[in-house]
DRENDRENVEX-678379 format. One record per atom (N, C-alpha, C): x negated, y, z negated. Coordinates in steps of 0.1 Angstrom, whole numbers, padded with zeros to 4 digits, always signed. Example, Ala and Ser with C-alpha at 12.3 -4.5 7.8 and 13.67 -1.06 7.14 Angstrom:
-0132-0057-0078;-0123-0045-0078;-0132-0033-0078;-0128-0022-0071;-0137-0011-0071;-0129+0000-0079;
//
This chain:
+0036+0309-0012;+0043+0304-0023;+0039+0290-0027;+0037+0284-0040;+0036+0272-0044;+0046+0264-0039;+0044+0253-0041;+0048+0242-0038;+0055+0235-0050;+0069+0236-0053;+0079+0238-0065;+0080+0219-0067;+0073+0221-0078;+0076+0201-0081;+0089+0200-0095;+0094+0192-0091;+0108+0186-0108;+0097+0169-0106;+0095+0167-0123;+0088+0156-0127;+0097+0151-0133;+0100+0139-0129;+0111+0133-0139;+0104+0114-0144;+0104+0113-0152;+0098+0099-0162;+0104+0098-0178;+0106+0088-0179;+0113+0087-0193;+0100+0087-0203;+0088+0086-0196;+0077+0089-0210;+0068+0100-0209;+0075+0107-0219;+0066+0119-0220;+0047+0122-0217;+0042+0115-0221;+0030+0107-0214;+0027+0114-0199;+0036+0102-0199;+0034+0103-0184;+0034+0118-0176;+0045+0121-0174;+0053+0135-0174;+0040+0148-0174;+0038+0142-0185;+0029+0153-0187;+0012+0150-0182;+0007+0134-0179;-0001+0134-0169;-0002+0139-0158;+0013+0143-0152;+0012+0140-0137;+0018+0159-0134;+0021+0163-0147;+0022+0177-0145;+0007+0184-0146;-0004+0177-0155;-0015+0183-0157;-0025+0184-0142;-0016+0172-0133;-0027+0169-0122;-0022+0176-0112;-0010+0177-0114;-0004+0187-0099;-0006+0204-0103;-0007+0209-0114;-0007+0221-0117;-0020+0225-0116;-0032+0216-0120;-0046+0219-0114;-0049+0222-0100;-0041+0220-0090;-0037+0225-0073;-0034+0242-0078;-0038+0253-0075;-0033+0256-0072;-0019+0263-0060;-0017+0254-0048;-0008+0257-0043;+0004+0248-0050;+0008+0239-0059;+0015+0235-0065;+0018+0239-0079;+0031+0239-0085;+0035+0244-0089;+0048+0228-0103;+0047+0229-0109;+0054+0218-0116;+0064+0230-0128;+0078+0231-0121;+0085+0241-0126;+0095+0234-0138;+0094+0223-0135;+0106+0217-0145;+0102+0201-0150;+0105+0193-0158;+0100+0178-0160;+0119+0177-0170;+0120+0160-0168;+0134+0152-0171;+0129+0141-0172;+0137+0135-0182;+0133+0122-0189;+0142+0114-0183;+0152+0114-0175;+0162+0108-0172;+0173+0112-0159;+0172+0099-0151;+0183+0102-0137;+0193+0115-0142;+0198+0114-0148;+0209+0126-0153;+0205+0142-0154;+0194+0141-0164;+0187+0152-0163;+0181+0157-0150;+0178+0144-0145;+0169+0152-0133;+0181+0158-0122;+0196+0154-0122;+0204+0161-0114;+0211+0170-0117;+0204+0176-0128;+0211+0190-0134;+0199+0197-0131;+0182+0190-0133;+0173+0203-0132;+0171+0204-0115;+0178+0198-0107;+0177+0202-0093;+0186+0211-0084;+0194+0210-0095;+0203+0223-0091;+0198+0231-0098;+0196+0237-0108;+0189+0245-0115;+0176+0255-0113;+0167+0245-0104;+0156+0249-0101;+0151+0244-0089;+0159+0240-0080;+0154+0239-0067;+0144+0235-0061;+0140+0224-0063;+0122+0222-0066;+0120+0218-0046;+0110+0219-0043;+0104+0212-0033;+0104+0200-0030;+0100+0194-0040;+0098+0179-0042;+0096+0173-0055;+0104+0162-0056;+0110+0156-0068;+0099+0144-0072;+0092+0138-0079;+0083+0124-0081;+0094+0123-0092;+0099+0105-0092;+0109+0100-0099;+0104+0085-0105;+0105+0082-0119;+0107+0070-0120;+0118+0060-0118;+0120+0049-0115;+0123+0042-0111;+0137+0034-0128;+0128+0032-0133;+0134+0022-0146;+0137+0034-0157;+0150+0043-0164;+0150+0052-0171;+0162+0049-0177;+0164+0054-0188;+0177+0051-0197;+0188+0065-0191;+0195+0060-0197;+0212+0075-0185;+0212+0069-0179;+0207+0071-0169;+0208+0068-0155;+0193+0067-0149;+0192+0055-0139;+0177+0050-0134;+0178+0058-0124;+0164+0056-0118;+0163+0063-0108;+0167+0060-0091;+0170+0052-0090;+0177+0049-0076;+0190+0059-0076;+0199+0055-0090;+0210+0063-0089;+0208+0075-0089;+0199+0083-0097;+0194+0095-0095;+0194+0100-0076;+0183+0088-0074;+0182+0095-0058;+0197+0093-0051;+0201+0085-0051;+0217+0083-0046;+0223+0102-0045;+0222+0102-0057;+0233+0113-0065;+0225+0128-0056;+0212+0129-0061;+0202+0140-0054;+0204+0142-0035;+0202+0129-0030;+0203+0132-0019;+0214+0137-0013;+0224+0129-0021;+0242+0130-0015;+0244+0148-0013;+0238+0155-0028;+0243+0167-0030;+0234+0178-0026;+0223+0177-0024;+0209+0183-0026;+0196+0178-0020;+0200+0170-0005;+0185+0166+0002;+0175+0176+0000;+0165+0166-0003;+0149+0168-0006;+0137+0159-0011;+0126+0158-0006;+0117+0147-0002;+0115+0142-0022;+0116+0134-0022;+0114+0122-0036;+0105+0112-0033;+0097+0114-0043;+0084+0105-0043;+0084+0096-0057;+0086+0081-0053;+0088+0074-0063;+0076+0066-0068;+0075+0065-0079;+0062+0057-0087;+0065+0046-0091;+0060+0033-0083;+0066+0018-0086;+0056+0011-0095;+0063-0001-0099;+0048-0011-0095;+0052-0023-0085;+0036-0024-0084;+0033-0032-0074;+0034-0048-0076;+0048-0054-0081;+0054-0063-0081;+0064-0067-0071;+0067-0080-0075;+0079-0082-0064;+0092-0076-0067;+0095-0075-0081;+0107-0071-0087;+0107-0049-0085;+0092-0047-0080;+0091-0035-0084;+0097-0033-0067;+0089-0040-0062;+0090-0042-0047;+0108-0038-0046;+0111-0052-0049;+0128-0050-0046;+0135-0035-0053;+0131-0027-0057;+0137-0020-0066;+0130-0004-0054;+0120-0006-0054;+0109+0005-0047;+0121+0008-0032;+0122-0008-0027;+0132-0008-0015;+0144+0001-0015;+0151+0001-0027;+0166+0005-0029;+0163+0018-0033;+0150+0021-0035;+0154+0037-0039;+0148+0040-0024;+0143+0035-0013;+0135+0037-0002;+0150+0044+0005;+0159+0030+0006;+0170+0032+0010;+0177+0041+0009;+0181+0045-0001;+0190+0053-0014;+0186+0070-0012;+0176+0073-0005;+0170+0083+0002;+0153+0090-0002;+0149+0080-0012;+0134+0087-0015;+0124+0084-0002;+0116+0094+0002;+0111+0090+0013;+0094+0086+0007;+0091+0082+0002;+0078+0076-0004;+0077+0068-0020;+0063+0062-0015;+0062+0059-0031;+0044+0057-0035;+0044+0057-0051;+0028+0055-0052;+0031+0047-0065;+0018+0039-0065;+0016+0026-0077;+0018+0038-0089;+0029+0034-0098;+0026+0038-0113;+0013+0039-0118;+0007+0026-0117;-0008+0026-0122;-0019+0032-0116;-0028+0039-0118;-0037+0054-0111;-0047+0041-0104;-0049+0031-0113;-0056+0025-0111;-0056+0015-0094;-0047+0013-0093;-0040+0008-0081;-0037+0018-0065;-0037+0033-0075;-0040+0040-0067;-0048+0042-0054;-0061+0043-0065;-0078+0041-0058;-0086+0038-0065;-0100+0040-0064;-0107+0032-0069;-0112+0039-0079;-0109+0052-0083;-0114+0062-0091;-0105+0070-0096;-0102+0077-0109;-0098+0087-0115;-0092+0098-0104;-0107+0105-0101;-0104+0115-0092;-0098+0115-0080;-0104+0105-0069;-0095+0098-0062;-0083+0100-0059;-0074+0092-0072;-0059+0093-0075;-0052+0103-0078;-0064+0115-0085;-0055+0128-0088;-0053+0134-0072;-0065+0132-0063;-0065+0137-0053;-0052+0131-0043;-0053+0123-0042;-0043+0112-0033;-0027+0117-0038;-0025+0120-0051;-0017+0125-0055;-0010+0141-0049;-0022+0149-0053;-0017+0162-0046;-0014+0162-0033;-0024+0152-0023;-0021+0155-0012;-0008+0149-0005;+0000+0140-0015;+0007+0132-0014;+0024+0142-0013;+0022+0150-0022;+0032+0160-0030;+0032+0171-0017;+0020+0174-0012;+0016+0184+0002;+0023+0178+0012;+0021+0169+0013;+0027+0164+0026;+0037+0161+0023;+0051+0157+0017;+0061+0154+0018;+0069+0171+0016;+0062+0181+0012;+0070+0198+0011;+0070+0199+0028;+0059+0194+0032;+0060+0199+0047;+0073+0197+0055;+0075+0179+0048;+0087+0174+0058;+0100+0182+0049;+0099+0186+0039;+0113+0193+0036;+0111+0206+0046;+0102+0214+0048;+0101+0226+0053;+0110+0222+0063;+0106+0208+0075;+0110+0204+0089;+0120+0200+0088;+0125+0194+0077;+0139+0189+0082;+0147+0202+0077;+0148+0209+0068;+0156+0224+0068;+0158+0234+0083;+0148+0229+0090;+0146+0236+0101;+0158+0224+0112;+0156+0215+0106;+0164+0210+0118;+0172+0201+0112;+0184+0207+0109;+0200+0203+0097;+0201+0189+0109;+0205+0182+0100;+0214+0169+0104;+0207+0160+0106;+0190+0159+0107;+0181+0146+0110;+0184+0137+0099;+0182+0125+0101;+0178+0113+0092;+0166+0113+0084;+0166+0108+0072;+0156+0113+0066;+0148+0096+0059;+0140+0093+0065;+0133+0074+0063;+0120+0077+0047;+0117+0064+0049;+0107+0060+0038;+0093+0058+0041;+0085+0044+0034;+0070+0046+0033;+0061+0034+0032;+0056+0029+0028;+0037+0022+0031;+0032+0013+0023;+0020+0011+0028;+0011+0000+0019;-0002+0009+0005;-0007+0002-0001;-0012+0005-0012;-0024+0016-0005;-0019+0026-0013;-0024+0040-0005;-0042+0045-0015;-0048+0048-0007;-0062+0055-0014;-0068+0068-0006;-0078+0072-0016;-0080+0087-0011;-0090+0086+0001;-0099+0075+0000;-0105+0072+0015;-0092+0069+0028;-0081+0065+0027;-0075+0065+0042;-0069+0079+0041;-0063+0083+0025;-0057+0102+0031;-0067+0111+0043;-0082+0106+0031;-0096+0115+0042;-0092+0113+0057;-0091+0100+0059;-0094+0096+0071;-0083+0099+0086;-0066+0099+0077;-0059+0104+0079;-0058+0118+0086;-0064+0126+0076;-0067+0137+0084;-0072+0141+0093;-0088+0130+0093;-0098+0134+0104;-0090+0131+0116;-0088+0117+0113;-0082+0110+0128;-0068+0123+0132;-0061+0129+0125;-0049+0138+0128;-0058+0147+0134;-0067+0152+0135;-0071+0166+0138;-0083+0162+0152;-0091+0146+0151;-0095+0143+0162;-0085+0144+0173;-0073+0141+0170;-0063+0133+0180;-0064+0148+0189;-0059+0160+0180;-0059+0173+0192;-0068+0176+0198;-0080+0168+0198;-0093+0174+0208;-0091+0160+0222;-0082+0151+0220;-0085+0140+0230;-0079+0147+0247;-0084+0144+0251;-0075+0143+0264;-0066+0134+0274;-0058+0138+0277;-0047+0125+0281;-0061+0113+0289;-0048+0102+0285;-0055+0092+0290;-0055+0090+0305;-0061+0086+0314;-0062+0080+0326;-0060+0066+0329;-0046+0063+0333;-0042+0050+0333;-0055+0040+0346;-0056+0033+0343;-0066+0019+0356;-0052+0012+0360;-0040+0013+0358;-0034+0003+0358;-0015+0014+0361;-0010+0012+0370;+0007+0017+0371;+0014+0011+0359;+0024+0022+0351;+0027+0015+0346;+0039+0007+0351;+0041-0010+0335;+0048-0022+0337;+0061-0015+0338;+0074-0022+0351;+0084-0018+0346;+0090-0023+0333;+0100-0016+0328;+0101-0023+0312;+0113-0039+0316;+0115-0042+0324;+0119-0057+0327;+0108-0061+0328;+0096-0060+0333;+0085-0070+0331;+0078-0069+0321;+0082-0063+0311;+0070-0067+0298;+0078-0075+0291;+0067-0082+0281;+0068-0090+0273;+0072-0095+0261;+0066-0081+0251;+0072-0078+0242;+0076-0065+0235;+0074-0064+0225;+0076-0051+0221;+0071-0048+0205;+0062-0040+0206;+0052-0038+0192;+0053-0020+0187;+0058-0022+0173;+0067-0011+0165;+0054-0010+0151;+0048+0000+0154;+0039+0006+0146;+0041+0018+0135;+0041+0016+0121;+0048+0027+0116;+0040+0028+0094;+0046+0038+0092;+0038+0038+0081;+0046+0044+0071;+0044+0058+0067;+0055+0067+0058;+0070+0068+0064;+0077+0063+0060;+0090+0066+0063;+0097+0053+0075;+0088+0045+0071;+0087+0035+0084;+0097+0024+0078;+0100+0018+0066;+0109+0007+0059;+0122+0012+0065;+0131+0024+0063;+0145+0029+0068;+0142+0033+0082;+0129+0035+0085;+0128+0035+0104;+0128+0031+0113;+0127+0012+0105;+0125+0001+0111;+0140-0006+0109;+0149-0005+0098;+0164-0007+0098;+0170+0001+0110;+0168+0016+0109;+0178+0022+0120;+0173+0018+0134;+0160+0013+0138;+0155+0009+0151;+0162-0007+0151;+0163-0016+0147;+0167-0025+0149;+0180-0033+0144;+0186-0021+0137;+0199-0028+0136;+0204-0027+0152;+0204-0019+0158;+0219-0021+0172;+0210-0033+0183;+0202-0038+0178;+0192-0049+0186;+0207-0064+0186;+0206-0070+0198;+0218-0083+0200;+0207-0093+0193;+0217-0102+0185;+0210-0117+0183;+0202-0122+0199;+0206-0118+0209;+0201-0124+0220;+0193-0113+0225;+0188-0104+0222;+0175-0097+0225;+0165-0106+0232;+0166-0102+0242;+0152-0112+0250;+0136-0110+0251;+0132-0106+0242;+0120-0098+0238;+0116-0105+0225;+0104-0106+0222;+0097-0110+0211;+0094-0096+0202;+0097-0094+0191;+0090-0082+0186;+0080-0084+0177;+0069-0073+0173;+0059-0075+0164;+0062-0063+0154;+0062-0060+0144;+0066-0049+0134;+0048-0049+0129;+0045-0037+0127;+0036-0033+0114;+0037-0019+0111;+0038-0028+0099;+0044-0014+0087;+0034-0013+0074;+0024+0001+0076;+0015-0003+0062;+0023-0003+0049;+0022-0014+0042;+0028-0016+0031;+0021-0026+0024;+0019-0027+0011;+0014-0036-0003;+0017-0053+0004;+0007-0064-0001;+0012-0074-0002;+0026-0078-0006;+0026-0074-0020;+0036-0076-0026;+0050-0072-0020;+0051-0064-0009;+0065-0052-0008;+0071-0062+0002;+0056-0067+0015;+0066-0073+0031;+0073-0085+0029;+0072-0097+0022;+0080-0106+0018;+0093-0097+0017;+0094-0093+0009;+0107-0087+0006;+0116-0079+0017;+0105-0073+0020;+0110-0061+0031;+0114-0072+0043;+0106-0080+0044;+0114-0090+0059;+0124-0094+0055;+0130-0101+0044;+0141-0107+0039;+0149-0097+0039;+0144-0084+0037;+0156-0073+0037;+0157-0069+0053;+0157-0071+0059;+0158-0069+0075;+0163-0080+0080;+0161-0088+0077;+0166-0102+0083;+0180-0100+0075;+0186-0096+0062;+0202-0096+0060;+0208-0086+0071;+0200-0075+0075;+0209-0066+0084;+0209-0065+0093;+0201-0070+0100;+0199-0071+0114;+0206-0081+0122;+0209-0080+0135;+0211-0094+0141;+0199-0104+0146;+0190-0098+0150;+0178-0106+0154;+0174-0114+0142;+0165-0121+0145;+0155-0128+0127;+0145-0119+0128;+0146-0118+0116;+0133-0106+0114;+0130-0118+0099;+0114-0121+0100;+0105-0124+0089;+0089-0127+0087;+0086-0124+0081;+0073-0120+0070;+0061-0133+0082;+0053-0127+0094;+0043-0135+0100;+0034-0145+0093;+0034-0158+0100;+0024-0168+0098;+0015-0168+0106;+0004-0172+0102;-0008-0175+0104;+0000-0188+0122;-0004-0185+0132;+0001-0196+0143;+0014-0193+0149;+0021-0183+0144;+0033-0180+0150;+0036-0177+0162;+0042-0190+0168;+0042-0182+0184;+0054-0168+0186;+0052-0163+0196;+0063-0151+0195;+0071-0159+0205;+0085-0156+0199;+0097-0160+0208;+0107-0146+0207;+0116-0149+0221;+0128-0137+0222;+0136-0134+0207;+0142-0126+0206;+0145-0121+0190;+0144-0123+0182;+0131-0122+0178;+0124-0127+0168;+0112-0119+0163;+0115-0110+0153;+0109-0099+0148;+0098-0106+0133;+0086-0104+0139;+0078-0110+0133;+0069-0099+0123;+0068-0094+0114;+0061-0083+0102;+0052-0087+0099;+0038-0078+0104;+0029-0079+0093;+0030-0083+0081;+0017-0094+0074;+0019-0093+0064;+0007-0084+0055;+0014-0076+0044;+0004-0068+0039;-0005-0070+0035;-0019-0062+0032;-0033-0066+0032;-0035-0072+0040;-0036-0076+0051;-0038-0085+0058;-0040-0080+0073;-0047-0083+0084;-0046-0077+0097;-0038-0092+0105;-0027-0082+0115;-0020-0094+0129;-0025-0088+0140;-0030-0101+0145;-0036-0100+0161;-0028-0108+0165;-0028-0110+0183;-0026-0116+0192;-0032-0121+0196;-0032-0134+0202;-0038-0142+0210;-0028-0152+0217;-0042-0153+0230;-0034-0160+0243;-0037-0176+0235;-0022-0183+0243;-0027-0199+0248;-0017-0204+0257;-0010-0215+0250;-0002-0223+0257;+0013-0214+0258;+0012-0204+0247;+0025-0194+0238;+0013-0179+0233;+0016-0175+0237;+0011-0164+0226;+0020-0163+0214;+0004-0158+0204;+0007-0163+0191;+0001-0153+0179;+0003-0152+0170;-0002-0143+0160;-0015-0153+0152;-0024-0135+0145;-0035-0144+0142;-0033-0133+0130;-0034-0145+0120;-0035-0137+0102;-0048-0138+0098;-0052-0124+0094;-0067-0128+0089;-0073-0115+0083;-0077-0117+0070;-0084-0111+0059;-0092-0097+0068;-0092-0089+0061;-0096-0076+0068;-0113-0071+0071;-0120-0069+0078;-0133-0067+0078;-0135-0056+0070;-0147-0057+0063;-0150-0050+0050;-0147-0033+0056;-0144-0024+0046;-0143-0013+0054;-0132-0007+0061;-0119-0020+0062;-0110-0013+0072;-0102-0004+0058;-0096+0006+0071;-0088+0016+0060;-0074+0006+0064;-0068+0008+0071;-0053-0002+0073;-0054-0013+0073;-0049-0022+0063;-0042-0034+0063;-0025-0033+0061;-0020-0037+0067;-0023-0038+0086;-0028-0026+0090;-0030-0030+0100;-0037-0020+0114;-0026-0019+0127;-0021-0009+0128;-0016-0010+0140;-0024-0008+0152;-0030-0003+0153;-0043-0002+0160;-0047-0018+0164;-0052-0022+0154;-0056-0038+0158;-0048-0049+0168;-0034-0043+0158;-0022-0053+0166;-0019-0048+0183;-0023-0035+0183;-0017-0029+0197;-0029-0034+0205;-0042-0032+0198;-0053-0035+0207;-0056-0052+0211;-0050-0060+0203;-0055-0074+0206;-0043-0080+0216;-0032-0068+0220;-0024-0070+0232;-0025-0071+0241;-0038-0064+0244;-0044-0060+0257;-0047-0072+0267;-0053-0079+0255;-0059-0092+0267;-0047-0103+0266;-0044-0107+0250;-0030-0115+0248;-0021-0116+0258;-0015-0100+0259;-0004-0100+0271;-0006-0092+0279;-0020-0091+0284;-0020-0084+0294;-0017-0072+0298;-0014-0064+0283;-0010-0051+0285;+0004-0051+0285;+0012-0064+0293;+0030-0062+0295;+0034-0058+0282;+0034-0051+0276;+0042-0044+0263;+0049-0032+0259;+0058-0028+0254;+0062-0017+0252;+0057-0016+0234;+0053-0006+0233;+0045+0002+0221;+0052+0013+0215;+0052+0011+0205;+0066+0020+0199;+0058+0029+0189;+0057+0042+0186;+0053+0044+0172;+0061+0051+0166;+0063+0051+0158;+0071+0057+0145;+0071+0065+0133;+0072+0070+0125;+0068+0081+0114;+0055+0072+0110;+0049+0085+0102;+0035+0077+0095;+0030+0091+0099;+0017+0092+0083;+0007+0100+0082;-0009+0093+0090;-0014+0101+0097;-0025+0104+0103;-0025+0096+0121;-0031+0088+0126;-0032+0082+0134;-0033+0069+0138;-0033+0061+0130;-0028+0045+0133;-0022+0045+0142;-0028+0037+0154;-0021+0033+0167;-0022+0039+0178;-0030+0054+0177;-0030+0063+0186;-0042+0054+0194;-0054+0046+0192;-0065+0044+0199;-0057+0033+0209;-0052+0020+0198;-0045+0009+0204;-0033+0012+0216;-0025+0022+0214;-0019+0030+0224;-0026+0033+0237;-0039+0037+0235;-0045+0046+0244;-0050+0032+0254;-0053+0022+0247;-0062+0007+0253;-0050+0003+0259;-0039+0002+0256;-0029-0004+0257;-0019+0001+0269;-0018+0018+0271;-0014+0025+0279;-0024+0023+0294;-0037+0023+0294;-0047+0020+0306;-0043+0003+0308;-0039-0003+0303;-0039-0015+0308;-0023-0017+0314;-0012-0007+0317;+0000-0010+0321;+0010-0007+0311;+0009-0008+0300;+0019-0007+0293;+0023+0007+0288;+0038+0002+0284;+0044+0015+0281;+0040+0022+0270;+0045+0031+0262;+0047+0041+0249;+0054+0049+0247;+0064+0047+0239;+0072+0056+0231;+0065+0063+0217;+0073+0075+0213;+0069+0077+0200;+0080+0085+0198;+0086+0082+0182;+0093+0092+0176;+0092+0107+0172;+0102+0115+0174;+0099+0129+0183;+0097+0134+0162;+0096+0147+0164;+0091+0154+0151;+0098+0152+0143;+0112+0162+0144;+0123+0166+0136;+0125+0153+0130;+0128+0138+0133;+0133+0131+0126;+0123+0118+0118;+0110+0125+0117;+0103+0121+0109;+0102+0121+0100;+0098+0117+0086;+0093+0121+0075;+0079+0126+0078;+0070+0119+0083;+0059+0124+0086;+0056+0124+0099;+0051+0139+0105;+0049+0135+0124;+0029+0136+0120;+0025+0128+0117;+0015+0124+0117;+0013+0111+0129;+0012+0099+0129;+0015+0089+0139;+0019+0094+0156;+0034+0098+0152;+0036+0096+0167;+0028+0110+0171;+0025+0118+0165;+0022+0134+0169;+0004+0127+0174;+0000+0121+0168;-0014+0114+0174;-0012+0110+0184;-0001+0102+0190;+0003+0094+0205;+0009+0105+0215;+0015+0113+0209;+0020+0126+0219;+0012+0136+0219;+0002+0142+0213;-0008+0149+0215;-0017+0143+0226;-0018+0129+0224;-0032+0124+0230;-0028+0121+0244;-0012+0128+0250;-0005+0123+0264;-0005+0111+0263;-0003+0098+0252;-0004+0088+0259;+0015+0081+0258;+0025+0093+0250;+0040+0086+0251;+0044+0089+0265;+0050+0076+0269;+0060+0080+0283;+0074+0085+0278;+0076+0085+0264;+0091+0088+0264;+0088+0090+0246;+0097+0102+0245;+0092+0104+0230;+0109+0112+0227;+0116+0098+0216;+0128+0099+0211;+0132+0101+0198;+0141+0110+0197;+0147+0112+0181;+0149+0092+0177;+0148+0093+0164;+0147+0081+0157;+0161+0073+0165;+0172+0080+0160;+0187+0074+0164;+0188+0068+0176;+0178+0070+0188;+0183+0073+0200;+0170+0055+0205;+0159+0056+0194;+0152+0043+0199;+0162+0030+0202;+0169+0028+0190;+0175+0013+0191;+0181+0009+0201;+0194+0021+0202;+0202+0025+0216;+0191+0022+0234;+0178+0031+0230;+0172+0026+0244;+0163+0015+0242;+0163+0007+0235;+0155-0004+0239;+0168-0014+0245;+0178-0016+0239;+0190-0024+0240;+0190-0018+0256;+0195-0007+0260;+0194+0000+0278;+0184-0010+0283;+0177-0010+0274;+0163-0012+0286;+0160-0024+0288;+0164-0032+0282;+0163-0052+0281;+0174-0056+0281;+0189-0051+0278;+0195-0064+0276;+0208-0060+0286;
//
């Protein structure tokens, strides 16, 4: 059976671009289109769609309140079309929150680098979020998170390969026992689709006095992590804000990639974060991968390594470097993903020592340090 899409945008235009590009799939299917939050919560009882793509800014009713209203009565994966502003940013957040679990640049152009590209990036975009409705139907009562940095059809490709290399690896072979988790150092949270509301529920039950340094990377836009750290830093008890260039890491103090951009570690007097422009070529800015691998020598491996929802593999290598050198790994278990892309790379590849429903991380890190 196709893949049932509700299109909802207040410009017909539009609407009707984005039905011409999903109907050209054929495993997708564009059953219904709404010009408005209101509409779109009458054509979802009506027609049951798979997956919903929603504008944001709409006359009736916008679309946050839409997703509000949808989720409350009728969970199912919503894919929101922003822009890539700060104001779009703040708004992308609240429908992140509000229950849509992704988003893609309104503009195609922002997409990727090409036309086709973005039609592509699109369908496969709409494919993968029917999957996680399939998974979470299967498993009533999970939590349902959000999504990423400025997405193109070269990291979907790549996405895939790396998801399908991951099931040919073989567990890793530790050189090193692992750290008990009182002797590590810090603690580095790798995440991608579904990762903005995966990074709230992991660190809200954290104490202001958390004795651990944390590192967050979450692929997401320039524009979105400013905001997104200011938005963590109101709910959290720890400080959670947007990495500088020199930052040493101290105890509760949740430091975020900044988007476009790669964080490394490095040793000195303090270990410290290093911001720096991406080598031509990389698919992640950030890189979790990068950040997990430049731990190795920084801290010696003492780390606990967290990974979290996210499409394809980011972090599985840095894991793997990072697991031979002593350190730990968790990863978030299927059911309560949006996408089990990520941690399903780290638990295929044997390298999680402990692989937790989302709810259950914040709870054991708090067990485990404080």
């Amino acid at each position: 059976m196709p893949i049932r899409v509700l299109v909802v945008d207040d410009s017909g235009f539009f609407r009707r671009r984005i039905a011409e590009i999903l109907d050209s799939d054929s495993g997708i299917e564009v059953v219904g289109s709404a010009e408005n939050g209101e509409q779109a919560i009458a054509k979802v009882r009506e027609l049951d769609p798979d997956v919903v793509t929603m504008d944001i800014e709409m006359p009736v009713m916008d679309g946050i309140t839409a997703v509000r209203k949808i989720m409350a009565e009728s969970p199912r994966p919503i894919l929101m079309f922003s822009s890539l502003t700060t104001e779009g940013a703040q708004a992308t957040l609240d429908a992140l929150e509000a229950g849509a679990v992704d988003f893609l640049p309104k503009r195609f152009s922002d997409m990727a680098g090409d036309e086709d590209s973005a039609r592509m990036l699109l369908r496969r975009r709409v494919r993968s979020l029917s999957r996680s409705r399939a998974r979470s139907a299967s498993a009533p009562g999970t939590s349902t998170p959000a999504r990423e940095s400025r997405p193109t059809a070269r990291r979907e490709e790549a996405d895939r390969q790396a998801a399908d290399a991951a099931k040919q690896q073989p567990p890793v072979a530790r050189t090193r026992p692992p750290t008990p988790l009182r002797q590590l150092r810090a603690v580095l949270i790798g995440t991608s689709t579904g990762g903005p509301v995966a990074l709230q529920e992991v660190l809200k039950p954290l104490p202001a006095s958390f004795p651990l340094p944390i590192v967050l990377v979450q692929h997401m836009p320039a524009s979105f992590t400013p905001a997104f750290a200011d938005r963590l830093n109101a709910m959290c008890n720890i400080e959670v804000r947007q990495a500088k260039d020199g930052d040493a890491l101290k105890p509760g103090v949740a430091l975020l990639a900044p988007g476009g951009m790669q964080l490394t570690l490095e040793r000195g007097s303090q270990t410290h974060v290093r911001i720096a422009e991406s080598p031509l070529g990389t698919i992640y800015k950030p890189s979790v991968d990068a950040a997990f691998s430049s731990a190795v020598d920084a801290l010696r491996g003492q780390v606990l390594a967290v990974v979290l929802t996210g499409m394809g593999a980011d972090g599985r290598e840095g894991a793997r470097a990072l697991k031979g050198a002593g350190a730990q790994v968790w990863s978030q278990d299927a059911a309560t993903c949006v996408v089990y892309g990520m941690p399903a790379a780290v638990a295929e590849a044997g390298l999680s020592d402990h692989v937790y429903p989302l709810p259950e991380i914040g709870p054991a890190l708090v067990k485990g340090f404080c």
